[in-house]
MARTORRO-306178 format. One record per residue: residue number from 1; residue in one letter; x, y, z of N, C-alpha, C in turn. Coordinates in steps of 0.02 Angstrom, whole numbers. Layout:
  nr rest    n.X    n.Y    n.Z   ca.X   ca.Y   ca.Z    c.X    c.Y    c.Z
 NUM    a      X      Y      Z      X      Y      Z      X      Y      Z
...
***
This chain:
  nr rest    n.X    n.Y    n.Z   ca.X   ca.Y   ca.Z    c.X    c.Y    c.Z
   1    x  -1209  -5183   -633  -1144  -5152   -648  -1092  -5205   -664
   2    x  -1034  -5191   -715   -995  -5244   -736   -944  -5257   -668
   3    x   -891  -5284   -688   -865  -5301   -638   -798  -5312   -683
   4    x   -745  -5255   -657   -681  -5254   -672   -616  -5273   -615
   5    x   -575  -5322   -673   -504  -5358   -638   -449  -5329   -676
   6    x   -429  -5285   -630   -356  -5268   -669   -298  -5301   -651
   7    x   -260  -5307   -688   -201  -5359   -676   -134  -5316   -702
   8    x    -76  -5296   -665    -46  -5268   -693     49  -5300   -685
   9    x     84  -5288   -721    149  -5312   -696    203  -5295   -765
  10    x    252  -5341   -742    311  -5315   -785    328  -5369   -838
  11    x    346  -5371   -881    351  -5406   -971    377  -5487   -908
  12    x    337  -5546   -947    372  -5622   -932    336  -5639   -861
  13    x    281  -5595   -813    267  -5599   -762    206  -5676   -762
  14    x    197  -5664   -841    116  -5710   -851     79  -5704   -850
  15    x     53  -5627   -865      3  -5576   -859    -53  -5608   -887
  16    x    -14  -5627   -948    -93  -5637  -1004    -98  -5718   -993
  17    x    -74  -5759   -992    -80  -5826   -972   -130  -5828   -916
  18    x   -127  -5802   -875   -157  -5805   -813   -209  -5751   -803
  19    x   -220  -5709   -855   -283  -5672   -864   -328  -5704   -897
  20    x   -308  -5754   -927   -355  -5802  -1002   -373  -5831   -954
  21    x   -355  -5856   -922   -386  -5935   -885   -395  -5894   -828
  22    x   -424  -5844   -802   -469  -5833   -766   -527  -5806   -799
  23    x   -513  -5783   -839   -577  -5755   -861   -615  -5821   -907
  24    x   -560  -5872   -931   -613  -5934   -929   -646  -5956   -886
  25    x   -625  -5960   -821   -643  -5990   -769   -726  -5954   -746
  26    x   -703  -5897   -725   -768  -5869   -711   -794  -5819   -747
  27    x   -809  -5836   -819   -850  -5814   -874   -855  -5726   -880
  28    x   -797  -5711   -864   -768  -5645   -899   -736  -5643   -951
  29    x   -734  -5573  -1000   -720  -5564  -1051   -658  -5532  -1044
  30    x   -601  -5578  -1067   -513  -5569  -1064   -497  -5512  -1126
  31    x   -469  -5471  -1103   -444  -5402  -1125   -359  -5383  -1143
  32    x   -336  -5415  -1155   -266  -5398  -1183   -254  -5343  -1192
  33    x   -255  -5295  -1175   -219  -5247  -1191   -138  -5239  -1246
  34    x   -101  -5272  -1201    -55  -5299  -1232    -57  -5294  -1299
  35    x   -105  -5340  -1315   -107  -5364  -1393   -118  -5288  -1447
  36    x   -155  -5253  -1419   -203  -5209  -1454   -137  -5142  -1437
  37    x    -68  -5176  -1411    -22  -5110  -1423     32  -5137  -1481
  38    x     26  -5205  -1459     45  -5242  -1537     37  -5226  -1584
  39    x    -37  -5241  -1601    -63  -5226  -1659    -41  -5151  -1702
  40    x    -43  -5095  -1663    -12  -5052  -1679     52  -5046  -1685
  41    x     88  -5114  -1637    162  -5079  -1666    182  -5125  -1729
  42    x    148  -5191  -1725    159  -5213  -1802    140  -5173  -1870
  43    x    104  -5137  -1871     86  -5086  -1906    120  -5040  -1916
  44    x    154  -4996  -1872    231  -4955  -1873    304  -4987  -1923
  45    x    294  -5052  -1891    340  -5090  -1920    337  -5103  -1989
  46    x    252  -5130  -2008    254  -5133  -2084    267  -5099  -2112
  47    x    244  -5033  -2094    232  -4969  -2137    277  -4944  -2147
  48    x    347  -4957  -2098    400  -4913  -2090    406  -4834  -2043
  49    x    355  -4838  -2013    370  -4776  -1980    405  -4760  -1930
  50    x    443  -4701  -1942    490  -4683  -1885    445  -4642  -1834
  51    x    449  -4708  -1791    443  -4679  -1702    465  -4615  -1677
  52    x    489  -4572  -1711    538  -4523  -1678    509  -4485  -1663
  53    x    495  -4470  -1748    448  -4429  -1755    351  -4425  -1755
  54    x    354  -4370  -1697    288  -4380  -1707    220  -4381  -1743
  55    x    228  -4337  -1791    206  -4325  -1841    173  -4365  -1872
  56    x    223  -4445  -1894    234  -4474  -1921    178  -4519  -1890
  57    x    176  -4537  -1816    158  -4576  -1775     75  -4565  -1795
  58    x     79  -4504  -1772     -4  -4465  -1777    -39  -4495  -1841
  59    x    -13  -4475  -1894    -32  -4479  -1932    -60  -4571  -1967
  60    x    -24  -4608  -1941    -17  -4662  -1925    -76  -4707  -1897
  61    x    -65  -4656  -1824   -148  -4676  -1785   -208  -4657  -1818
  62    x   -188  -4626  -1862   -264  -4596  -1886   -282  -4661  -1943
  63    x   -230  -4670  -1986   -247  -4729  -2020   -272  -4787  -1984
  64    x   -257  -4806  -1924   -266  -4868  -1896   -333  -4900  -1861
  65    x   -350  -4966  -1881   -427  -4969  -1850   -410  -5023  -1796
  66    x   -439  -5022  -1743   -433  -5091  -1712   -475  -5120  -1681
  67    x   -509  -5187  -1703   -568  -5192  -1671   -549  -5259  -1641
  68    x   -590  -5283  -1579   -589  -5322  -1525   -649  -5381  -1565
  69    x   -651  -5445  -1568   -697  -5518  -1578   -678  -5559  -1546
  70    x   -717  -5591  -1525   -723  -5639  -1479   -720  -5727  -1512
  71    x   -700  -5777  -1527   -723  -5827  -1547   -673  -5893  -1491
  72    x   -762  -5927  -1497   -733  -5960  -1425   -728  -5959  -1355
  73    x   -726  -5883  -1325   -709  -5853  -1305   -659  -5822  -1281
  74    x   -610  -5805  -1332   -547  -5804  -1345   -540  -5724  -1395
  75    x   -508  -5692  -1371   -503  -5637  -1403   -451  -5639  -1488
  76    x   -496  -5610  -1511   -453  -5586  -1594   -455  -5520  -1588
  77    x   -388  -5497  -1601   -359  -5438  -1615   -368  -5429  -1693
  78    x   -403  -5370  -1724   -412  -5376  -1803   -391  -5277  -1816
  79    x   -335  -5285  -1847   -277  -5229  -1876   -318  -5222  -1946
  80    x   -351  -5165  -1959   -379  -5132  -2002   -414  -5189  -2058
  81    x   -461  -5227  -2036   -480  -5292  -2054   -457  -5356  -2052
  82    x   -394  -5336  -2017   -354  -5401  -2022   -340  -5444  -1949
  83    x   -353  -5500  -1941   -321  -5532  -1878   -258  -5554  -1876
  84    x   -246  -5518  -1851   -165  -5527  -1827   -126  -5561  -1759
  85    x   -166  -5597  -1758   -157  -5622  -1691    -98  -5671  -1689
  86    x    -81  -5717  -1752    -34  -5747  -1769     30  -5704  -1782
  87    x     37  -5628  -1779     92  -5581  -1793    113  -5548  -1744
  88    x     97  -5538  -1693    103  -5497  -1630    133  -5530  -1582
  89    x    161  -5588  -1581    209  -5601  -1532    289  -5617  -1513
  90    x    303  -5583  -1578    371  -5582  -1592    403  -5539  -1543
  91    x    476  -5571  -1527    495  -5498  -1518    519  -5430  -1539
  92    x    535  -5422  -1600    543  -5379  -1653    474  -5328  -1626
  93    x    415  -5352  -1626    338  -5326  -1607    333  -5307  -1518
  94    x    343  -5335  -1498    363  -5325  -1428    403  -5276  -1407
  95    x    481  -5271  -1442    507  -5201  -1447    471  -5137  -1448
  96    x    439  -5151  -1504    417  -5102  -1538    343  -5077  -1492
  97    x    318  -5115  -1491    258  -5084  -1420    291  -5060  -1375
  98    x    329  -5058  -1338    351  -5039  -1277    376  -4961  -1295
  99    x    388  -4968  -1341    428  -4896  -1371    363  -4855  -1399
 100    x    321  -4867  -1435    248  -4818  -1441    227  -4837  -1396
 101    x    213  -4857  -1343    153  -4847  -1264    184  -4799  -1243
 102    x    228  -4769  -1254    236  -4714  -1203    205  -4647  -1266
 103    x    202  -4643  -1308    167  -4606  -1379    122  -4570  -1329
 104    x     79  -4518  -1350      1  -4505  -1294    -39  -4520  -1364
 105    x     -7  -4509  -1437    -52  -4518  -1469    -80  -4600  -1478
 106    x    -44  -4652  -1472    -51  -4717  -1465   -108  -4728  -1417
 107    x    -78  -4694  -1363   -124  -4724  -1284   -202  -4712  -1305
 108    x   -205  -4631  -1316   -261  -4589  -1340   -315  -4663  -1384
 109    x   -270  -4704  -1412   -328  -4717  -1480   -339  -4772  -1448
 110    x   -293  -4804  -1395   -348  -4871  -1362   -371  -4854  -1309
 111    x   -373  -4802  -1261   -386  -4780  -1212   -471  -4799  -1213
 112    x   -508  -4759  -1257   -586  -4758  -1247   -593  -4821  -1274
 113    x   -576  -4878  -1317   -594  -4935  -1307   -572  -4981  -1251
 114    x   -519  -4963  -1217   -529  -5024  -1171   -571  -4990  -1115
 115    x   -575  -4936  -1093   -645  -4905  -1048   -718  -4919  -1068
 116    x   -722  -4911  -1138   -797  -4938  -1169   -801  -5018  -1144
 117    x   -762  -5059  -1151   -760  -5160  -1155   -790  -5143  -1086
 118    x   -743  -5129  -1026   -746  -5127   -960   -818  -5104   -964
 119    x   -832  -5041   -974   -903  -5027   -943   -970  -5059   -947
 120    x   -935  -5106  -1019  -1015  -5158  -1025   -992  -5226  -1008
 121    x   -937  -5259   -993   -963  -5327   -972   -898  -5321   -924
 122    x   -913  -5383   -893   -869  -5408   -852   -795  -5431   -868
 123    x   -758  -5390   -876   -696  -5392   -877   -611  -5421   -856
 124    x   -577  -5445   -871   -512  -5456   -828   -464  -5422   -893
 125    x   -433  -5351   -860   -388  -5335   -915   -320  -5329   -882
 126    x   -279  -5346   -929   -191  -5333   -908   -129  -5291   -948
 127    x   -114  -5276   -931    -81  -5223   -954    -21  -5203   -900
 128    x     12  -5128   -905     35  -5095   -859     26  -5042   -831
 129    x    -26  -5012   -856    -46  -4955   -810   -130  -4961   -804
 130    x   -155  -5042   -800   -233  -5019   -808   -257  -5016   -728
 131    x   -228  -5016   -668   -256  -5007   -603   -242  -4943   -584
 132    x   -182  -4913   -608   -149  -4833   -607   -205  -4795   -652
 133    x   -222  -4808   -721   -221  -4753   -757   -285  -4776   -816
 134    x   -294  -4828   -810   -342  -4866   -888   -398  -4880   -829
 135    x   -416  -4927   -765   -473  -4943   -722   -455  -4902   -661
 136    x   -451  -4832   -647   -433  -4839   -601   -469  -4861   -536
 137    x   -521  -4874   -566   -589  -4888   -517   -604  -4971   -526
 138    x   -556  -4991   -536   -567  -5076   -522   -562  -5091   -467
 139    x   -640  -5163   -459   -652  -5165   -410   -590  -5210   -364
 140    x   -555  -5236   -428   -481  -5285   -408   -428  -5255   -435
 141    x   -387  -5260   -408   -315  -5241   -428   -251  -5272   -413
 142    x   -217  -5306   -459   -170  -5374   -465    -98  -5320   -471
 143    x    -47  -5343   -447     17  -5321   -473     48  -5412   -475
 144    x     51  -5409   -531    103  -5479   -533    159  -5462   -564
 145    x    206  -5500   -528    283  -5500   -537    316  -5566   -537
 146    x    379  -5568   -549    434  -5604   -537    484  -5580   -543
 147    x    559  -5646   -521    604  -5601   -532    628  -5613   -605
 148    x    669  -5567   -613    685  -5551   -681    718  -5618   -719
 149    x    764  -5631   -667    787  -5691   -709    718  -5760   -726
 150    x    690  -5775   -691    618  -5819   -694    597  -5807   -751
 151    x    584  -5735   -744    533  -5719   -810    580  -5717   -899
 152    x    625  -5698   -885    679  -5717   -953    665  -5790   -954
 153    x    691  -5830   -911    673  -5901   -922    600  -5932   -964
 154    x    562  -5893   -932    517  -5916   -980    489  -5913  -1029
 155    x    494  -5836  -1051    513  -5798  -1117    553  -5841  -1177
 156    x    602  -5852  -1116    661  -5902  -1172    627  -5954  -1184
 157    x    603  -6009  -1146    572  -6057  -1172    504  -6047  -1214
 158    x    456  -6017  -1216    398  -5972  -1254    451  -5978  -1315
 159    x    478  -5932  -1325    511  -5925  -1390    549  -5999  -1415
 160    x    593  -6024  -1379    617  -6120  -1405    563  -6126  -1442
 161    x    504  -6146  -1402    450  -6188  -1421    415  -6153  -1488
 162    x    414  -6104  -1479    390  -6069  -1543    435  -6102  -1606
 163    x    514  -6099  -1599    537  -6098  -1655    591  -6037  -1673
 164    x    593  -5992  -1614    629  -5927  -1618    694  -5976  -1581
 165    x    733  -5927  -1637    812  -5930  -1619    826  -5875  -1567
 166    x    850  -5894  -1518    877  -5834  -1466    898  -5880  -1414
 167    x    939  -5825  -1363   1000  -5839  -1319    950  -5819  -1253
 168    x    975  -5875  -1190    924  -5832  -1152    979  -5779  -1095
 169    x   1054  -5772  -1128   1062  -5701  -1101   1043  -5644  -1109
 170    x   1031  -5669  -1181   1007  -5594  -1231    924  -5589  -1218
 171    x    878  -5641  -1209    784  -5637  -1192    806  -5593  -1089
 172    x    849  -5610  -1076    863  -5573   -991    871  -5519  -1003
 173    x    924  -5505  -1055    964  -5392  -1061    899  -5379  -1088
 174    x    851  -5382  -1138    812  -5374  -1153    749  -5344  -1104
 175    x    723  -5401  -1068    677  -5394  -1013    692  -5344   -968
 176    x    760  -5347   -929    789  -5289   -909    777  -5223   -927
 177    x    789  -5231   -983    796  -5154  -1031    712  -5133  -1046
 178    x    680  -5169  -1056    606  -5153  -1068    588  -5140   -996
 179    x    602  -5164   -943    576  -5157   -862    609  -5077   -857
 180    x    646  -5040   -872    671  -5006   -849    645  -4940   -897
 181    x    632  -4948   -955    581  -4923   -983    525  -4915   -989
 182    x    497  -4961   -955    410  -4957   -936    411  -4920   -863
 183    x    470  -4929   -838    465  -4901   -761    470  -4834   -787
 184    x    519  -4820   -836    528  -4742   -823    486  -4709   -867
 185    x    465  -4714   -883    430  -4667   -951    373  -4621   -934
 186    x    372  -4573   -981    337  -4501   -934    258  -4534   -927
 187    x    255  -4567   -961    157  -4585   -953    145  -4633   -942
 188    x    114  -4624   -907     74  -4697   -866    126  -4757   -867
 189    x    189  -4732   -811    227  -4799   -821    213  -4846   -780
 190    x    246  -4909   -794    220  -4954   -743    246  -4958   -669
 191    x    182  -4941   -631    202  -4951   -552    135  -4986   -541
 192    x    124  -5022   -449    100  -5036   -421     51  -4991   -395
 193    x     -6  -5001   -415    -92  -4965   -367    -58  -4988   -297
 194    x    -64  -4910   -275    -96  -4935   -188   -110  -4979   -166
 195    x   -193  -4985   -208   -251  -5041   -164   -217  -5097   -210
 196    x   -176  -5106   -233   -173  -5173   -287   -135  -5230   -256
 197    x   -144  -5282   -250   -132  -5330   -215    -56  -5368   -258
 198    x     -7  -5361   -203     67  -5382   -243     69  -5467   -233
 199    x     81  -5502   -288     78  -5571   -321    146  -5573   -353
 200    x    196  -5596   -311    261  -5643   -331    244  -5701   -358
 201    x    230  -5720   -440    228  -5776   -432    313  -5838   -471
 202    x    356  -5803   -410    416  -5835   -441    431  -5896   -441
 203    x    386  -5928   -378    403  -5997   -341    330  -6033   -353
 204    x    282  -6005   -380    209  -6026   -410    224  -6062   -477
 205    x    172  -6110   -460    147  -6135   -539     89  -6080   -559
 206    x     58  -6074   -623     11  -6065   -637    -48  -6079   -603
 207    x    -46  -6135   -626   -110  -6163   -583   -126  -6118   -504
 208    x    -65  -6138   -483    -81  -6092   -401    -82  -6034   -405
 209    x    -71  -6000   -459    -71  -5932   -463   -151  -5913   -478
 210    x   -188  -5949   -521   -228  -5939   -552   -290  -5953   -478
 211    x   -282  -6010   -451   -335  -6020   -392   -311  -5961   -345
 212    x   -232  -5964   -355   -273  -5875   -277   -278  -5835   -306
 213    x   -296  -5821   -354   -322  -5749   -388   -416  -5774   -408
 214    x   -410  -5807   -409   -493  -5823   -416   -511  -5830   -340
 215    x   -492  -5848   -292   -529  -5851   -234   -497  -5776   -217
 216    x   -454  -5740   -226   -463  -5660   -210   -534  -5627   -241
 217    x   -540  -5651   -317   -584  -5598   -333   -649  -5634   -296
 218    x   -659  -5704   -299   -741  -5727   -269   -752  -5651   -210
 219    x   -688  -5667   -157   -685  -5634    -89   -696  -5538   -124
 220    x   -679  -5525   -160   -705  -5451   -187   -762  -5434   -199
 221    x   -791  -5473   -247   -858  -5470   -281   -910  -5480   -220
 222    x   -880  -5544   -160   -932  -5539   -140   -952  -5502    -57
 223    x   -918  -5446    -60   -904  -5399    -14   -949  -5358    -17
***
């Protein structure tokens, strides 16, 4: 049987940083979720479609393909033949995911692929509702957080280094405003699993984040 790590938390927490390099570490296959709501909302964006309407949306998903490759072992996100992996981390794209995840028709079209990945290999996926609502049967369950201002901070620097112009009052109202929208939203918003183990990592490096979450899961798996 595979063996699923859900990791869940709020935008700037380090979700996916710290899902990669575990699932490097102990030879699981890293699952972005994230990315694969990207992908669709860069696609909204190209196309021009208004979110509002649903119609529009639907119709939308039906055009859209998204398939999961591996190279390296490093995930490629590929948007109706295309890898887009170099396009999806804007925040213009980031907006715009947060605003179709709450869609049911969006969720609907990655829903049975990220349940299919999980059921055949060994997994670490992150997201915000995959211990609630996408695994609910993972055998791990992560809530990582910080506080808000931390995580703007680093957002802000992510973006410097990129080359993005922005203010990091404006990467904070932002984060804010997306936290309060993922909290509220009628579907699958983001909260904390029960059984899911709460990870502040405000005062953590990476690194330390990454070794106690690997000696949590050793201590799971080998229960």
């Amino acid at each position: 049987m595979s063996i699923n790590v859900a990791i869940d938390g709020p935008a700037g927490a380090g979700k996916s940083t710290i899902a990669r390099m575990l699932a490097r570490e102990l030879n699981y296959i890293y699952v972005d979720t994230g990315a694969m709501y990207r992908a669709m909302a860069l696609y909204m964006i190209e196309h021009k479609i208004d979110v509002s309407h649903l119609d529009e949306v639907g119709s939308a998903c039906d055009a859209i393909t998204i398939d999961i490759q591996y190279s390296a072992g490093e995930q490629q996100v590929i948007l109706n033949g295309k890898n887009v992996n170099d396009f999806i981390r804007t925040e213009t794209v980031s907006e715009m995911s947060s605003k179709i995840s709450a869609i049911p028709e969006v969720r609907e079209k990655l829903l049975s692929l990220q349940r299919s990945l999980a059921a055949a290999e060994n997994v670490i996926m992150d997201g915000r509702d995959i211990g609630t609502h996408v695994l609910p049967n993972a055998d791990v369950k992560i809530f990582l957080t910080a506080d808000a201002h931390v995580r703007a901070v680093r957002r802000y620097e992510e973006f410097i280094a990129k080359g993005v112009s922005c203010t990091l009052e404006n990467v904070e109202r932002e984060v804010i405003e997306r936290d309060e929208r993922d909290m509220n939203r009628a579907i699958a918003p983001l909260k904390q699993a029960e059984d899911a183990v709460r990870v502040d990592t405000s005062a953590m490096t990476i690194e330390e984040v990454v070794c106690y979450l690997k000696n949590l899961i050793g201590q799971a798996v080998a229960r």
